[in-house]
VEXDREN-2710 file (C-alpha; in Angstrom, 1 decimal):
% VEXDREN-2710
k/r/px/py/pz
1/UNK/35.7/-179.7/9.6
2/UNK/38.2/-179.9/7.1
3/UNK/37.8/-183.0/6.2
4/UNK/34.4/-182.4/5.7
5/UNK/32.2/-180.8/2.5
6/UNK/29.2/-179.3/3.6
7/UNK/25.4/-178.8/1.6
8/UNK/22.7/-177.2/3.6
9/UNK/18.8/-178.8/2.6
10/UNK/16.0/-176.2/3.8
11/UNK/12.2/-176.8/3.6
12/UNK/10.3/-173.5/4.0
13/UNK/7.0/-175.9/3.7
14/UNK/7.9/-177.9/6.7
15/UNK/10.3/-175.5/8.7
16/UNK/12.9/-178.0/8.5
17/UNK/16.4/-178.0/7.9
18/UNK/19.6/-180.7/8.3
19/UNK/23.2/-180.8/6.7
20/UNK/25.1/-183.2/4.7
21/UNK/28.8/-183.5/5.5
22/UNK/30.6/-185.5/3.1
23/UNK/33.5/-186.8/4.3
24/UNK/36.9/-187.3/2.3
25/UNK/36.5/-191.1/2.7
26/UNK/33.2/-190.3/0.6
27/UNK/30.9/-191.1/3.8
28/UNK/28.0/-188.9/4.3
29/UNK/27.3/-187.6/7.8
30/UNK/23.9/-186.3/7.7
31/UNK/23.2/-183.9/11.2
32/UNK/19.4/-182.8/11.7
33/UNK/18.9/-180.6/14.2
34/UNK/15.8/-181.1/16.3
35/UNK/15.6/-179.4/20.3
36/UNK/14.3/-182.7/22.2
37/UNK/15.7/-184.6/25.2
38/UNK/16.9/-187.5/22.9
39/UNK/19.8/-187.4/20.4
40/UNK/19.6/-190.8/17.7
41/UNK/22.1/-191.4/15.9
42/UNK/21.9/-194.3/13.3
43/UNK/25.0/-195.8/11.1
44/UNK/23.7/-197.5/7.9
45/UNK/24.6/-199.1/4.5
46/UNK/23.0/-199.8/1.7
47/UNK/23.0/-203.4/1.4
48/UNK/19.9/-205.7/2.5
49/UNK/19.0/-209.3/2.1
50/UNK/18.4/-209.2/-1.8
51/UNK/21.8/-208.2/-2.8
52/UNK/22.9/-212.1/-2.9
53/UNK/24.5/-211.8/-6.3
54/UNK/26.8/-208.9/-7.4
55/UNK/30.3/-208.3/-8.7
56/UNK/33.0/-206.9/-5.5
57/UNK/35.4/-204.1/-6.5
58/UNK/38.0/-206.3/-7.8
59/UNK/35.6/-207.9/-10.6
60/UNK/35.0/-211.2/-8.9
61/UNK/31.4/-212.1/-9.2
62/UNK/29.7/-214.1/-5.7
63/UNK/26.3/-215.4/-5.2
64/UNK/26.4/-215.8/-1.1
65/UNK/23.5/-217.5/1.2
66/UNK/20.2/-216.2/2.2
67/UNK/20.7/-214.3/4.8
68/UNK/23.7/-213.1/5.2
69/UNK/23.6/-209.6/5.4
70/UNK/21.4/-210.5/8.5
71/UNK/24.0/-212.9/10.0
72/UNK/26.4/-210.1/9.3
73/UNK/24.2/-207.8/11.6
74/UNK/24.5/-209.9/14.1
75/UNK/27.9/-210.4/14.1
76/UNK/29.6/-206.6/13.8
77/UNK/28.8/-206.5/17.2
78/UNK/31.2/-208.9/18.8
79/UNK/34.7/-207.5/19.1
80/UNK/38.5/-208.7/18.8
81/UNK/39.1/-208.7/22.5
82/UNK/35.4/-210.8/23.0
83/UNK/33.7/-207.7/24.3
84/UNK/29.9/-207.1/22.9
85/UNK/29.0/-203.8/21.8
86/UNK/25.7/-204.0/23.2
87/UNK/26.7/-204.5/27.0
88/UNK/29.1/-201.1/26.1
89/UNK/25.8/-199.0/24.9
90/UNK/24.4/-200.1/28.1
91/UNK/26.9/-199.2/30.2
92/UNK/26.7/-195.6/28.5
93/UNK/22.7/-195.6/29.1
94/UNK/22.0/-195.6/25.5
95/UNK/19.6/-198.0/23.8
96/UNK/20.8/-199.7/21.1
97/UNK/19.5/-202.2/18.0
98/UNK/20.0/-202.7/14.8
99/UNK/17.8/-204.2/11.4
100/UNK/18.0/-205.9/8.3
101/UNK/15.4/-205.3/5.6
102/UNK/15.3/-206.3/1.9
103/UNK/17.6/-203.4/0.9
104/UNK/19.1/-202.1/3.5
105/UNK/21.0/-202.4/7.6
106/UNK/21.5/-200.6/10.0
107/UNK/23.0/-200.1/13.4
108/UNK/21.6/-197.6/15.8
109/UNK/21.0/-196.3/19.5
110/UNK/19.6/-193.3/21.2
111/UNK/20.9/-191.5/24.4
112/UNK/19.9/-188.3/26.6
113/UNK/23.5/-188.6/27.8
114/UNK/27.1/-189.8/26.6
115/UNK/26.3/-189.4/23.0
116/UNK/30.4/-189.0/22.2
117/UNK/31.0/-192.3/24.1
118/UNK/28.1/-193.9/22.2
119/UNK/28.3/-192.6/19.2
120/UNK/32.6/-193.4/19.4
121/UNK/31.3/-197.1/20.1
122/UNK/28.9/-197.3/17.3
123/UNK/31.5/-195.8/15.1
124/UNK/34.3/-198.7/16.1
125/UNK/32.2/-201.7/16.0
126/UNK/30.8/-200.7/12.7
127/UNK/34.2/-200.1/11.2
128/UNK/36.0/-203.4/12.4
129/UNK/34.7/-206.7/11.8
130/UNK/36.2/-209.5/13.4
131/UNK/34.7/-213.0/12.2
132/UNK/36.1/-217.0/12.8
133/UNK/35.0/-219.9/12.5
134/UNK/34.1/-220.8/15.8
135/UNK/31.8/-217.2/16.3
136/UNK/30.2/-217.8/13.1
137/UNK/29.2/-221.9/14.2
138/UNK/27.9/-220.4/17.0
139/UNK/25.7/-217.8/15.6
140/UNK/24.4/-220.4/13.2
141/UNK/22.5/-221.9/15.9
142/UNK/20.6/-218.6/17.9
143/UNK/20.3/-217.5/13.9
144/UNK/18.2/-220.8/13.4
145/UNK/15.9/-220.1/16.5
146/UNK/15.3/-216.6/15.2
147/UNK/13.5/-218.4/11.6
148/UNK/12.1/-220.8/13.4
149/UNK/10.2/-218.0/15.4
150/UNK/9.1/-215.9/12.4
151/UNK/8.6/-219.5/10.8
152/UNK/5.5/-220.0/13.7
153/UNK/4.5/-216.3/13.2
154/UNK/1.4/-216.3/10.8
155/UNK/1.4/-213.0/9.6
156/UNK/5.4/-213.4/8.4
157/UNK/4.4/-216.6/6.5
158/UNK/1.3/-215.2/5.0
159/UNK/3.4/-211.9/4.1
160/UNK/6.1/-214.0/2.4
161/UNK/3.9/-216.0/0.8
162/UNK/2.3/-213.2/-0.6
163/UNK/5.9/-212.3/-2.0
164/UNK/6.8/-216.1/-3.0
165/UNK/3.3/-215.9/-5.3
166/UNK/4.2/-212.9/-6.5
167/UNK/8.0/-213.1/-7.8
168/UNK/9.6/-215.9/-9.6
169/UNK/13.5/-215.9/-8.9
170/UNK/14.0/-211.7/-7.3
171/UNK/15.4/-212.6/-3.5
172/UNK/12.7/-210.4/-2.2
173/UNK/10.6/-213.3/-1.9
174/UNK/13.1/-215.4/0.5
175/UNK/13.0/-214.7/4.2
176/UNK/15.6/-211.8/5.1
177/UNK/17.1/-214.1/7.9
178/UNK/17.8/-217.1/5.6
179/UNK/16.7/-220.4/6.2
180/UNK/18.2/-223.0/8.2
181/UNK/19.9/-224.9/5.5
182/UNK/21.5/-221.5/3.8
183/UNK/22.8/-220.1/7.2
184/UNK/24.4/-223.2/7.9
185/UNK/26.9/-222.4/4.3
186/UNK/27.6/-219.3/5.6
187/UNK/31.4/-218.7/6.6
188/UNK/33.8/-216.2/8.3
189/UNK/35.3/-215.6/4.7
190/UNK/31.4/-215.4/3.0
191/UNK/30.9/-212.6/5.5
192/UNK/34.5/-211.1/5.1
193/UNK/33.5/-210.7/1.3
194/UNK/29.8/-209.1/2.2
195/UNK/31.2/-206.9/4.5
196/UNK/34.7/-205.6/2.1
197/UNK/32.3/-205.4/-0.5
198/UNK/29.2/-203.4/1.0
199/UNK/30.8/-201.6/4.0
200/UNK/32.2/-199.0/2.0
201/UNK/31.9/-195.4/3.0
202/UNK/30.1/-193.9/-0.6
203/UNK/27.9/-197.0/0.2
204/UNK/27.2/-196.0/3.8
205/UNK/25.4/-193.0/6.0
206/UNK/26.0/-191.6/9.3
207/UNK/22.7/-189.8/10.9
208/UNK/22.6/-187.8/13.9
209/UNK/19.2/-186.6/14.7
210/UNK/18.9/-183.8/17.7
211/UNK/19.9/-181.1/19.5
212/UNK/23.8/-181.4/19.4
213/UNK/27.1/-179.6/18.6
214/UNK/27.7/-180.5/15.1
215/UNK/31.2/-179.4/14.5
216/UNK/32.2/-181.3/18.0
217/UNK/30.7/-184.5/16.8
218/UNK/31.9/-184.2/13.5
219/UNK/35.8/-183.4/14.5
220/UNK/35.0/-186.9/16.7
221/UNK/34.0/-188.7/13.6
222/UNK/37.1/-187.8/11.6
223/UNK/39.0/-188.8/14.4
224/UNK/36.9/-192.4/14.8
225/UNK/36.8/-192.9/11.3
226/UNK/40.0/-195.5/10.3
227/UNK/42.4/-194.6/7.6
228/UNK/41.7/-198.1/5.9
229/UNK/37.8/-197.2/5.7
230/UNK/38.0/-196.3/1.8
231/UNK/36.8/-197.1/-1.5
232/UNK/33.8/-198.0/-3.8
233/UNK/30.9/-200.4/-3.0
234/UNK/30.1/-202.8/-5.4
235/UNK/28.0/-203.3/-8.8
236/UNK/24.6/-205.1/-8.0
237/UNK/22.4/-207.3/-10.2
238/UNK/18.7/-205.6/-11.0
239/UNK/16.8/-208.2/-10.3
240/UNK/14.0/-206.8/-11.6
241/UNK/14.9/-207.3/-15.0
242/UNK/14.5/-211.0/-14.7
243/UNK/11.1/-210.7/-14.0
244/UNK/7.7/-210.7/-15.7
245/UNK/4.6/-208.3/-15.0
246/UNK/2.4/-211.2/-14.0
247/UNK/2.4/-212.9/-10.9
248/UNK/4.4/-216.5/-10.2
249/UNK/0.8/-218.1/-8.9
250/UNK/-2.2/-216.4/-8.1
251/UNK/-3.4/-218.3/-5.0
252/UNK/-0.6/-220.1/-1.9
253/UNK/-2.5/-221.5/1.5
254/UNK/-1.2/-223.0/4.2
255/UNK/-2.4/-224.1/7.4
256/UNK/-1.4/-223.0/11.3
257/UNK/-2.3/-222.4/14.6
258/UNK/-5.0/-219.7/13.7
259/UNK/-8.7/-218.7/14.7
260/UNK/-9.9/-217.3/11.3
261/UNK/-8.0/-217.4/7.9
262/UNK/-5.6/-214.4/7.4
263/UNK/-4.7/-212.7/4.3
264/UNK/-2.2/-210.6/2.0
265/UNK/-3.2/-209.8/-1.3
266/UNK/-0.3/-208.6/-3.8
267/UNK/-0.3/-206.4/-7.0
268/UNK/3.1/-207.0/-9.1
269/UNK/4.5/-203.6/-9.8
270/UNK/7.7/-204.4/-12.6
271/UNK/7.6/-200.8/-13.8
272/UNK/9.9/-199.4/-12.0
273/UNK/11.7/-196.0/-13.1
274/UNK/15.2/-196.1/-13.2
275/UNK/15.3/-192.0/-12.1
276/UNK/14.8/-192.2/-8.0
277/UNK/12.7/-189.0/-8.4
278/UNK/10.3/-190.8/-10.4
279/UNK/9.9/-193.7/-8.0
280/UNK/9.7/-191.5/-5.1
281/UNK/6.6/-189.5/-6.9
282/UNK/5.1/-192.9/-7.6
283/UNK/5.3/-193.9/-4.8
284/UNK/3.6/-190.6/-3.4
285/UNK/0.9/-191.1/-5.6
286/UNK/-0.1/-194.6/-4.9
287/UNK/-0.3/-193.7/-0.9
288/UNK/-2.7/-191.3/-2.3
289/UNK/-4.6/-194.0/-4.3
290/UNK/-4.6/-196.6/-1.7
291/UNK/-6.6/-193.8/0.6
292/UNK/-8.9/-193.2/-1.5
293/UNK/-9.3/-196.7/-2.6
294/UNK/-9.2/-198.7/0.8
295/UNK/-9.2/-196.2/3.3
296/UNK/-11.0/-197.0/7.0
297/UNK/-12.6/-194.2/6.5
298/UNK/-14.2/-194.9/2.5
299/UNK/-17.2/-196.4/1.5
300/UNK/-15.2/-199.4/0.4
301/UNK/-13.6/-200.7/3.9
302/UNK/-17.1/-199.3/5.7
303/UNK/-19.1/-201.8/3.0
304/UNK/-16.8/-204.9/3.8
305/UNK/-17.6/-204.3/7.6
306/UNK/-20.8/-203.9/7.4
307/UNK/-21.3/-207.2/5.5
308/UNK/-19.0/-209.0/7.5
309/UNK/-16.7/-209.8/5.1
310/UNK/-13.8/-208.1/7.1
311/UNK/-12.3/-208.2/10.4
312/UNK/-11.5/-204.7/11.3
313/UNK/-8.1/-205.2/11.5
314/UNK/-6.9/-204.1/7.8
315/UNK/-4.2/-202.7/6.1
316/UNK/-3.0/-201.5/3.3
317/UNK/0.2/-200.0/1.2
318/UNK/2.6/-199.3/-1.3
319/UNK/6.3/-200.2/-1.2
320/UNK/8.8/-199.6/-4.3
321/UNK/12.7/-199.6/-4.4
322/UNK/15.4/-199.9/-7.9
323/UNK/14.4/-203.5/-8.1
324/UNK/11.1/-204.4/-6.4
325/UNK/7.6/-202.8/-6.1
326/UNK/3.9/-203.8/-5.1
327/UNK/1.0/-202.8/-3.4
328/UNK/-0.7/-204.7/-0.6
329/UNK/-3.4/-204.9/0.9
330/UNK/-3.8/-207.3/4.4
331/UNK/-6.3/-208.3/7.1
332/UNK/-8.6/-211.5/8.1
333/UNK/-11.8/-212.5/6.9
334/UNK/-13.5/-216.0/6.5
335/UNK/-13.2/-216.2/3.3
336/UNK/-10.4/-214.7/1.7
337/UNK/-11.2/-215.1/-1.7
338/UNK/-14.7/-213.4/-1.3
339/UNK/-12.3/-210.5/-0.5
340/UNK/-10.1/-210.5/-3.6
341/UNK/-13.3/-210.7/-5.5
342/UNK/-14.4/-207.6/-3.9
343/UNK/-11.5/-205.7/-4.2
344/UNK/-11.6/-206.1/-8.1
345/UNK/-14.6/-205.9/-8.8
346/UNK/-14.4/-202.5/-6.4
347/UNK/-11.2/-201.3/-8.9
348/UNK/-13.6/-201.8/-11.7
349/UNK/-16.3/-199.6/-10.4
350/UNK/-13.9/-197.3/-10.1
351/UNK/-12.3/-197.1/-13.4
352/UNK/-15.9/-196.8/-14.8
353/UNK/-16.9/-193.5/-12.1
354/UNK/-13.7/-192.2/-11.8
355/UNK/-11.8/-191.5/-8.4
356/UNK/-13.9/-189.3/-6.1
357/UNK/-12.8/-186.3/-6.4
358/UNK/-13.9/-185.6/-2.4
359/UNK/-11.7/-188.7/-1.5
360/UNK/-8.7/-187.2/-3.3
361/UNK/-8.9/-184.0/-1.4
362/UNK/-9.2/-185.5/1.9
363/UNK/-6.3/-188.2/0.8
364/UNK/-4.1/-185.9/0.3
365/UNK/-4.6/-184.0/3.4
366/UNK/-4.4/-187.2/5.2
367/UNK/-1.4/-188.3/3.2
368/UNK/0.2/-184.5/3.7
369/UNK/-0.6/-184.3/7.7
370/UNK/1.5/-187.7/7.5
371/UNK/4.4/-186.9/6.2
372/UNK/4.7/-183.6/8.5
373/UNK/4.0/-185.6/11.7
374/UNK/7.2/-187.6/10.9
375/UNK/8.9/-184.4/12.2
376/UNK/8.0/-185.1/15.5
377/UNK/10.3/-187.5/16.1
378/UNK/14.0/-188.4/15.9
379/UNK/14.0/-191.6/15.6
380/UNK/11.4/-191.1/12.3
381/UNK/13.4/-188.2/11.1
382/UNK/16.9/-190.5/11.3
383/UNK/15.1/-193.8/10.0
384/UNK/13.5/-191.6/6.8
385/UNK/16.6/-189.7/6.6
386/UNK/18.5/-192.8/6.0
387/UNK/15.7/-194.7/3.7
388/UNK/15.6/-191.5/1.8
389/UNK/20.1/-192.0/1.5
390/UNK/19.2/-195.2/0.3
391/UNK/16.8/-194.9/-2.1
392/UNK/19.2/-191.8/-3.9
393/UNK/16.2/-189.2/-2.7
394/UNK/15.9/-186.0/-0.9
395/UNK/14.3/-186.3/2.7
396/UNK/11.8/-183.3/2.0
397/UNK/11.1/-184.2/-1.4
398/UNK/8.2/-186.6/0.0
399/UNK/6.2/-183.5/2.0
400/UNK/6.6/-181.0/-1.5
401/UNK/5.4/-184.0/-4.0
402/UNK/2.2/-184.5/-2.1
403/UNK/1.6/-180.9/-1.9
404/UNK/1.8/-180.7/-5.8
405/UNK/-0.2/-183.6/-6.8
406/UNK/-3.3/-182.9/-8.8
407/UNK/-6.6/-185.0/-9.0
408/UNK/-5.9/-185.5/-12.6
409/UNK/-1.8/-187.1/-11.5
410/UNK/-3.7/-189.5/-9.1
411/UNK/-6.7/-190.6/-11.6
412/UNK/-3.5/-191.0/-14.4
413/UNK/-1.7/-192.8/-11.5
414/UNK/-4.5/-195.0/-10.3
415/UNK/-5.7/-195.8/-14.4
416/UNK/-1.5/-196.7/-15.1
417/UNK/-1.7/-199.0/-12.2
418/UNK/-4.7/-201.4/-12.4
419/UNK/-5.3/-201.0/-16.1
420/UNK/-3.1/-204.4/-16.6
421/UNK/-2.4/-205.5/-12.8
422/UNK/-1.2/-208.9/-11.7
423/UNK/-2.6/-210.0/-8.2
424/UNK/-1.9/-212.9/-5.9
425/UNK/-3.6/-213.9/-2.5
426/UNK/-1.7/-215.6/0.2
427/UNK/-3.8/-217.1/2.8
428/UNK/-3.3/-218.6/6.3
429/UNK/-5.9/-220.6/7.4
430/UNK/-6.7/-222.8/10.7
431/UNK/-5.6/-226.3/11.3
432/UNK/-8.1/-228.6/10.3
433/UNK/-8.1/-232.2/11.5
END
């Protein structure tokens, strides 16, 4: 434990508690104790597929391929002496994956037994990358099967086309695995610089969530933990500041193997708070909008239905992080653009009446009873623990915002938000012949 600085978090709203150990490398170690069968344990940085441009420690500035901090996933997992990590995880009886998203990856397993042997393995394989030429070829080509898979999926191309009308030059709107033609520029040395530049313990999180010894598991981190796992992460480019408020295009179709036209409808969000605490109650806010707005249960989804104009299969949300931020709204309907008409002329009506002031209470309870159920789970509680790491926020931040807001935050919220708005619709539509 010496090697390790201690801060206690406590939640007397949700009867929760964890502990962030900071290591002397600078790594935090976050333990949250939870009595269930399962321990997860999840070892994460803070680097996703839009950090393609950014400046490494020793001042050089890089601009790498799509999709390299997915190859770079993939690859941490082969070893020096040709061993794969996953067939050791396996032969422990834990479960083990791992994921790439736009800002952030992550390696992870959960076990019932042999968490030190796991957790030592997820530890090791994390901490020493081994790439060549002749492993990364070979990746290239199972990499390229993977795009061509979410390439065919419908709802992944309507989703990014969504983010292609949307944004003009931010990465966020290029496929997190790449594309065939910028995996195949991809290199042992490209992924050696990714990996020396992000992989860096103040740019990284260890979480443990469930019921375990915490000073045994931490004494076998410091012991795992290699001396030459030091230093600072990188500078990134905001690419946020290269873009305008308005959309790139406000209407992208294409055609596939589909039964009815799908949809994803974007609103541009470029005002983005540089203070994490800010985005975080923003972001609180609009989940409390969207309810009242779109909710399966309001006047406005039930009307749709009614008329036809829907499938029931809808959904809707808000995502914002230091460089991107939207809100979305998703389903299937025959004609797409009837929808987008409805929707704004629907965000009209309301900024003439008013939010319902009914609809905001039960929003909020809805939103509230949400962000309490996470607690149910460990694999939730790590996963939010760790988006919370990367987004510089406080895990039960989320639960006491919601309880604060007032009718009058969400109305100031919800005018802020569509009073100048940007939308795009991105539809997938059946082959026609």
């Amino acid at each position: 434990m010496n090697n390790f600085k201690a801060k206690e978090f406590e939640s007397k709203l949700l009867s929760e508690k964890y502990v962030r150990y900071t290591h002397s490398s600078g790594l935090d170690v976050f333990i949250f104790p939870k009595k269930m069968s399962t321990v997860y344990a999840l070892f994460g940085v803070k680097y996703g597929s839009v950090d393609n441009s950014f400046i490494t420690p020793d001042g050089k500035e890089i601009t790498v391929p799509d999709g390299i901090a997915h190859f770079l996933e993939h690859k941490l997992f082969t070893n020096e002496d040709g061993s794969d990590s996953f067939e050791r995880f396996s032969d422990y009886g834990a479960d083990a994956n791992a994921y790439t998203s736009f800002n952030k990856t992550a390696y992870l397993f959960s076990c019932s037994d042999e968490l030190e042997s796991s957790l030592g393995e997820l530890i090791d394989f994390v901490t020493h990358p081994y790439f060549t030429p002749d492993s990364v070829e070979s990746e290239i080509g199972i990499i390229a099967e993977e795009i061509r898979m979410y390439d065919d999926n419908p709802g992944d191309r309507c989703f990014y086309g969504m983010l292609e009308g949307m944004y003009k030059s931010h990465s966020i709107r290029r496929n997190i695995c790449g594309t065939k033609a910028s995996i195949s520029k991809i290199t042992a040395d490209t992924l050696y610089d990714c990996y020396r530049s992000f992989y860096r313990p103040n740019n990284m999180a260890l979480v443990i969530c469930g019921d375990v010894d915490a000073e045994q598991l931490l004494n076998l981190i410091d012991v795992r933990l290699p001396e030459s796992f030091c230093g600072s992460s990188v500078t990134r480019v905001n690419e946020n500041q290269f873009e305008a408020p308005c959309v790139l295009s406000e209407y992208t179709e294409r055609q596939m193997q589909v039964s009815k036209p799908i949809f994803s409808i974007g609103f541009k969000d470029t005002d983005i708070s540089d203070d994490p605490r800010k985005r975080l109650r923003k972001d609180a806010l609009m989940a409390i909008v969207n309810e009242i707005l779109f909710s399966r249960a309001g006047d406005f989804y039930s009307s749709l239905f009614e008329r036809k104009i829907i499938s029931p299969a809808f959904s809707y949300g808000y995502t914002i992080s230091a460089s991107f931020a939207y809100n979305s709204l998703a389903g299937e309907a025959d004609d797409p653009r009837l929808v987008l008409d409805e929707v704004k002329k629907h965000i009209e009506d309301v900024k003439r009446t008013g939010l319902d002031r009914g609809e905001f209470e039960r929003a909020k309870r809805v939103m509230y009873a949400e962000s309490v159920k996470l607690f149910d789970s460990v694999e939730s509680i790590a996963n939010a623990l760790f988006s919370a790491f990367c987004e510089d926020e406080e895990l039960f931040e989320y639960a006491e915002i919601i309880s604060g807001i007032t009718y009058e935050d969400a109305q100031k919220q919800f005018e802020e938000f569509f009073d100048n708005y940007s939308a795009t619709l991105s539809v997938v539509s059946p082959i026609t012949h």
